[in-house]
N, C-alpha and C positions, 0 to 999 in steps of 0.2 A: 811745217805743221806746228802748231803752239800747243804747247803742253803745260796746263797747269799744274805746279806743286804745289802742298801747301807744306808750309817750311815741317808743321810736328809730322805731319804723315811720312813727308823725307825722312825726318830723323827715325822716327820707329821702326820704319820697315829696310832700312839701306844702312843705317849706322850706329845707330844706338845713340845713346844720352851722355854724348861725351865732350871732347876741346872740337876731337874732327868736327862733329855736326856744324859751328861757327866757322871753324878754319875754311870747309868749302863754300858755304856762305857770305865768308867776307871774300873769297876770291871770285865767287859771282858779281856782287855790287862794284868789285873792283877795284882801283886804287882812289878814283874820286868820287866811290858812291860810299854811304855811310849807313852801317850794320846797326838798327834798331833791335830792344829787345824788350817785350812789352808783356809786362807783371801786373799780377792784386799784388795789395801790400800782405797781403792773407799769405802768398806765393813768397814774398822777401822776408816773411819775419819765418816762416819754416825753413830758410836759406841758412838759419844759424846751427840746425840740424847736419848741415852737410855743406859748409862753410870753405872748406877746402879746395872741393869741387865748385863752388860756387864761383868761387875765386878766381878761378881756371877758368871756367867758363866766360866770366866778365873780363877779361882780359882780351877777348877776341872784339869785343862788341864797343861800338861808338858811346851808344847814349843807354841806358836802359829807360824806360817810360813808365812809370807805376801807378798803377789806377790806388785812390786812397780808396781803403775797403774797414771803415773804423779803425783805424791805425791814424794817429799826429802823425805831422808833419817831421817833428824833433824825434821820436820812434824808429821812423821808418829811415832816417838820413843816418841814426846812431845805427841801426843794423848794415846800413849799407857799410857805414865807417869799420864794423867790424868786421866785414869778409874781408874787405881788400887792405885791413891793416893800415892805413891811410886815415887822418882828420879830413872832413869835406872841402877842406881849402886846399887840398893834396888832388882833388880830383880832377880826368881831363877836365876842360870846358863843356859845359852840357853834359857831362856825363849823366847825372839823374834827373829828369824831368817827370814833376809831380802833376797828375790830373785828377782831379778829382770828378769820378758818377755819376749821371744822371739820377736822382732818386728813384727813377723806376727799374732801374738797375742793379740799385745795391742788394736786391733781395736775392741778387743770381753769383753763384758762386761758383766756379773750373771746381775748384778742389772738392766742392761737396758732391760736385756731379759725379767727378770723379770716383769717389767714394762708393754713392749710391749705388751708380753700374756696378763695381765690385764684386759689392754685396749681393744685388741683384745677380750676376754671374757666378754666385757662389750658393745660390738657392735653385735655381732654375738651371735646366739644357739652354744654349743659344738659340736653339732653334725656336723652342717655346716661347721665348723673349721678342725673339724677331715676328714671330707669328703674331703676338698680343699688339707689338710697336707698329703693325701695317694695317691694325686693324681700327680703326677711331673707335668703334662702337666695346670693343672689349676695354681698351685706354678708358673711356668714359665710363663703361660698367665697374670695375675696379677703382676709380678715383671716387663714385657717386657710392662705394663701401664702404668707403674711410672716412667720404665727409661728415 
């Protein structure tokens, strides 16, 4: 039977935000598959917040991939330079690989989503949340409030 994971849902709910979450990870892809980890630069420059852990954590991982989210190029390479304590010419081969957004895209943010749910969770029951999010017409009644 095939079973999809998705890699954050493994971590939240089996291990937590730690080296393990990577460590069983890289022993999935195996010895010759290769452990991708894929960032906003919004996600790397908050990395110097907890820099430490960041450190540990990229130590498991091949390549990290950063989507540019208004962050240079030269920004995002000196924050990487400062987790791992390492100048960029110190890094594996491929280790950061920079991408840059679709314009239609950059208006979309992980972290502010994240955020908003929060908040939202911190106003409301979930249940009343989830009742509004299944309903299009109340989504639409509430968004046609604010416009």
């Amino acid at each position: 039977m095939f079973m999809n994971i998705f890699p954050t849902t493994f971590m939240i709910h089996f291990i937590g935000w730690n080296s393990s979450y990577f460590k069983i990870l890289k022993g999935l892809v195996g010895e010759n598959g290769r452990l991708f980890w894929v960032l906003g630069s919004d996600v790397v420059h908050d990395m110097k917040k907890w820099k430490i852990k960041a450190r540990e954590l990229f130590e498991w991982i091949d390549s990290v991939v950063i989507y540019r989210r208004g962050h240079d190029t030269e920004s995002i390479l000196l924050v990487v330079e400062e987790i791992l304590g390492l100048p960029r010419t110190q890094f594996k081969p491929n280790f950061v690989i920079l991408k840059t957004l679709p314009e239609e895209a950059t208006i979309v943010s992980s972290s502010q989503i994240r955020e908003h749910i929060s908040q939202l969770q911190d106003l409301a029951d979930p249940r009343i949340l989830r009742y509004i999010f299944e309903n299009d017409f109340l989504l639409n009644f509430y968004k046609n409030m604010t416009s």
